[in-house]
N, C-alpha and C positions, 0 to 999 in steps of 0.2 A: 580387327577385334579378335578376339580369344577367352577361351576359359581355362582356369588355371584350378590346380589341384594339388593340397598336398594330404597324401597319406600315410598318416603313421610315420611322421618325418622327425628322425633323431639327428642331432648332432654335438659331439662335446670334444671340447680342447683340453687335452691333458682330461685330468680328474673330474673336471666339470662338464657336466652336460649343460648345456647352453639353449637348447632347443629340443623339447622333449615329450616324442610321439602326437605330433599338432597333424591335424586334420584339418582340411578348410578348402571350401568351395569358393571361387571368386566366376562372378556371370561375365558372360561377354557385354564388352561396354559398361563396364562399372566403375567407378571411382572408389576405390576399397583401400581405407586405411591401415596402418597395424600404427597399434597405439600402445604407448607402457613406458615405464619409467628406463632411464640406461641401466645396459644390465639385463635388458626380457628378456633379450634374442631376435627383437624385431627386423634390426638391421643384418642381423645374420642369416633370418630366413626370408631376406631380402636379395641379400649375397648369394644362396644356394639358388633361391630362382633366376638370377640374370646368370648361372653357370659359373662363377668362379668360385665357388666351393661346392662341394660334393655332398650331400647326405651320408651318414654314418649308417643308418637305416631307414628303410622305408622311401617314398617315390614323387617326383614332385613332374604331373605332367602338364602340357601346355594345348590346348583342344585334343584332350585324350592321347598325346602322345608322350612316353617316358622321357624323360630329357637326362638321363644316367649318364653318363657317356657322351654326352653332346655338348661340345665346347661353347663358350659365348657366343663367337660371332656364329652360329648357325641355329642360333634359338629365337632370331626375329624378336629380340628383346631390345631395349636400350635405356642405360640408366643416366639419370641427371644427378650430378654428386652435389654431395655438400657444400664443396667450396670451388663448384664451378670447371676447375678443371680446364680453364682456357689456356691457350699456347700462348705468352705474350708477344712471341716473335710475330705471330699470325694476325692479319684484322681480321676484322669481323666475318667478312665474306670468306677467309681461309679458314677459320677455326670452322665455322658453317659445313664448309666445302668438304671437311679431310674425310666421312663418312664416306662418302661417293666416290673419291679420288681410290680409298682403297679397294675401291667396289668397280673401280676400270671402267667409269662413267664415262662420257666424252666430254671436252673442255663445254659444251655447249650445253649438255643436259644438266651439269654441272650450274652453269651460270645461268639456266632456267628454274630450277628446281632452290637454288638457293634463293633468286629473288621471291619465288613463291613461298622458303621456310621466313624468311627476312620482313615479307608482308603480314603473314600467319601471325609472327609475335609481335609487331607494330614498330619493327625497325626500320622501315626503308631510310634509304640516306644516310645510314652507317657503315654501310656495309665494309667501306674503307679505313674506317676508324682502328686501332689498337687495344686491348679492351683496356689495358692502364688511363684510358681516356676516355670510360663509362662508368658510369654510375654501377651502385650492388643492384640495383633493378634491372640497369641496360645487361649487365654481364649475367646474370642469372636467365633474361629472353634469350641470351645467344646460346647460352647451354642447355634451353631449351630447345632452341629453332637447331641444333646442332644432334640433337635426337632426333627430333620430329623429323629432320628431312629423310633420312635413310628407310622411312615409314613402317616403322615397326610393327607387328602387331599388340605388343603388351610395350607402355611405357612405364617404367620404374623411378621412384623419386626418392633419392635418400635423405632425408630433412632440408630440402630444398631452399629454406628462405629462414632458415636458423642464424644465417649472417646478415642478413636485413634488418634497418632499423624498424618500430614500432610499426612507421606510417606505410612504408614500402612493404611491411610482411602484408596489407590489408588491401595494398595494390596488388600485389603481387597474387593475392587467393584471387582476385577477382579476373585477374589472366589466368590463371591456372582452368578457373571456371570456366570461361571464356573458349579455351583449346579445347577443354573436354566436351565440352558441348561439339564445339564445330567440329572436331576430327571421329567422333565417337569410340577413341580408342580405349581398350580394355585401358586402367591403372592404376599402379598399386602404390603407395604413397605413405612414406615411413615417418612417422614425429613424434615427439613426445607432449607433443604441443595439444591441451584437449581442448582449446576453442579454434583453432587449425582444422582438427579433426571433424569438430560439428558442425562448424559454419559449411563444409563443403562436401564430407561423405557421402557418397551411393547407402555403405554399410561400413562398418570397420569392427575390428578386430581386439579388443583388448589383451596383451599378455599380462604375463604373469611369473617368472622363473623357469621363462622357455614353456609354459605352457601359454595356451588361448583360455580367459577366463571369463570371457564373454563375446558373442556374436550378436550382431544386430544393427539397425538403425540409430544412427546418435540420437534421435526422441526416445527409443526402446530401452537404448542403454543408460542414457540417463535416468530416466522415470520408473524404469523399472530394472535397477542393477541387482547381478544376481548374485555378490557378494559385497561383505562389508570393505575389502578391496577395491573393488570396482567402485563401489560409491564412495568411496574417497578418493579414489586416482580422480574421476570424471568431473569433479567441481567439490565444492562444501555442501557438507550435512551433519545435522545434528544427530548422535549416535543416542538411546539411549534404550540400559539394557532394560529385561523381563522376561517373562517366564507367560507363556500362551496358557490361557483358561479354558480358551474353546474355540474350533474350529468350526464355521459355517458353512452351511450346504453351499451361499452364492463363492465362496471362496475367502473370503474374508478372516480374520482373524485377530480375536479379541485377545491384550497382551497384558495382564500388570504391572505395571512397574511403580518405581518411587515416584513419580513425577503424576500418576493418575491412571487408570484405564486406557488401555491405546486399543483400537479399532483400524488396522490397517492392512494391506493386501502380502500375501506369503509369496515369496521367491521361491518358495517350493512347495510343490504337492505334496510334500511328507511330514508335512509339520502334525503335532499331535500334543493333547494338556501337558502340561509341567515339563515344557519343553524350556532349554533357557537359549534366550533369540534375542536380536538388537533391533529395535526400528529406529529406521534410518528418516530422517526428514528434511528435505533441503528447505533451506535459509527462507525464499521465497514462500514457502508455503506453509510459514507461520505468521499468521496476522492478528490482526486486537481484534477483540470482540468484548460485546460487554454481559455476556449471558456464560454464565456455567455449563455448556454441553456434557452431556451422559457420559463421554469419552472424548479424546482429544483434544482435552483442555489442559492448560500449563497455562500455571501464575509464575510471572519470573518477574526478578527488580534488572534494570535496564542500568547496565555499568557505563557502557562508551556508545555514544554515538560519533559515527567516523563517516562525513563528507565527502563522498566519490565523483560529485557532479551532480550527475542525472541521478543516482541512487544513494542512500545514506545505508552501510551496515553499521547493525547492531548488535553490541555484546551485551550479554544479560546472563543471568542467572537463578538456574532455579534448582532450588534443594540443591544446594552444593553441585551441583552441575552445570557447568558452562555449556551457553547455547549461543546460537547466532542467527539472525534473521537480516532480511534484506528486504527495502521498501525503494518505494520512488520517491524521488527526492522531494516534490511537491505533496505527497502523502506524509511526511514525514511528522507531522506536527506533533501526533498523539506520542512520537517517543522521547521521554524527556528526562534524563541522566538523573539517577538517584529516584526513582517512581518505579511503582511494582503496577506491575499491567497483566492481562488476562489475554494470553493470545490462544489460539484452536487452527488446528488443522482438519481438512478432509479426510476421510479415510483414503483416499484414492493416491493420496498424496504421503502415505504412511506405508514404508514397505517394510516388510517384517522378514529379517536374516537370521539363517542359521548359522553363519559364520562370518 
């Protein structure tokens, strides 16, 4: 296990900066995402930490020590690539094995320590195999158990399970979970994927055009994103704009807009009247009601209801503005295509953006 650090960490190719002046604390034993569409810079300042590229400026250390200058193999790092990265010439127990072998293990500690990385990801009985004669789940644990053996202190994942289908990406988190429990190792874990990210995070990282545009808990960073960015990259929400009336001593903050008075919480301490602000309200936290509340009410006519299984979303419309809500599918009944309904939200459920 390990803490990782980066400070004030620049880097740009040609004309473009890519990753620019990010600061970020990662705890020892953590499961820490970097999360953002392609293009952040996630997987770059993924690449600068396992040492194959360099920082332009600023410093990126590993339990308080600079890693400038310090080539890969001596950073006690090890990453899992995208597409796996197996030798086909090698089975299973070789590709396993080649860590150690360059590390002038003996043929015995070698074939000790691979049956132990070979059990760890629930391969025994393969070790013979070829990987062209494994499934993307089976080759994806070799490229795991192929890190894990040389026992790294920080493990790095570069979109890990982006080549798996549906069902094996939801296998595949529940191994993942699985390792990080039992090994406790620091690790840091690259996707673009935001239900990837929340089903599993310690904490994660949101970018942004090489910068970090949010820290936090995937509950923190959804429920309470600190731009209109972020609560759009992190799932669906209803944007809509207004101009603040008044800010409250508990924090709160009452909004006007077209759609009715909005009562909801400020992403920033600096909000202040005739301020112009979006609040933001995800899908789920618009429901029917049959009473006209003081604020955070919205009358909208219901366009499409769209059948997901377990949940039905819904398109609707109010004052010329497109909304969306999401119910459970057995709740479903009150929403009914072509009917104008009265939904309300919580204030708590109302985040009020300056940007």
């Amino acid at each position: 296990m390990a803490t990782i650090r980066f400070a004030s960490v620049v880097k740009s190719f040609g004309p473009t900066r890519v990753v620019d002046q990010v600061n970020l604390h990662i705890a020892s034993g953590e499961l820490f995402f970097l999360l953002g569409p392609s293009g952040c810079g996630k997987t770059t300042l993924l690449r600068m930490l396992a040492g194959f590229l360099e920082p332009d400026q600023g410093e990126i250390f590993i339990d308080d020590q600079p890693m400038r200058g310090v080539p890969p193999r001596l950073r006690n790092t090890a990453l899992v690539f995208q597409n796996y990265a197996l030798w086909p010439h090698r089975t299973v127990a070789g590709n396993v094995a080649y860590g150690l072998e360059v590390r002038k293990l003996t043929r015995r500690q070698i074939a000790e320590r691979v049956a132990q990385a070979l059990k760890l990801v629930r391969l025994e009985g393969l070790a013979d195999r070829r990987p062209t004669q494994l499934s993307g789940g089976q080759q994806q644990r070799v490229a795991l158990a192929r890190a894990l053996i040389v026992q790294p202190k920080v493990l790095l994942l570069d979109e890990p399970l982006s080549n798996l289908d549906a069902r094996l990406r939801l296998e595949m988190r529940e191994e993942i979970r699985r390792l990080h429990c039992e090994t406790g190792l620091t690790m840091v874990y690259v996707t673009h994927d935001q239900k990837e990210a929340m089903s599993l995070a310690d904490r994660l990282a949101v970018m942004h055009q090489g910068r970090i545009a949010q820290v936090g808990t995937p509950r923190e960073v959804y429920s309470r994103p600190a731009s209109r960015f972020v609560a759009d990259f992190m799932g669906d929400s209803n944007f809509i704009p207004g101009t603040v009336e008044d800010v409250r001593p508990d924090g709160t903050c009452l909004v006007a807009s077209r759609l009715g008075p909005m009562l909801g919480v400020g992403s920033s301490n600096h909000l202040k009247p005739k301020q112009a602000v979006t609040c933001s309200i995800r899908p789920e936290a618009l429901v029917p009601t049959s009473t006209r509340g003081q604020y955070n009410t919205l009358e909208a006519r219901v366009e499409q209801v769209e059948f997901l299984g377990e949940t039905v979303t819904v398109r609707l419309r109010a004052a010329e503005s497109p909304l969306q809500a999401v119910a459970l599918h057995r709740g479903s009944q009150s929403w009914l295509p072509q009917t104008t309904i009265l939904l309300s939200a919580q204030p708590e459920d109302v985040v009020i953006l300056t940007d």
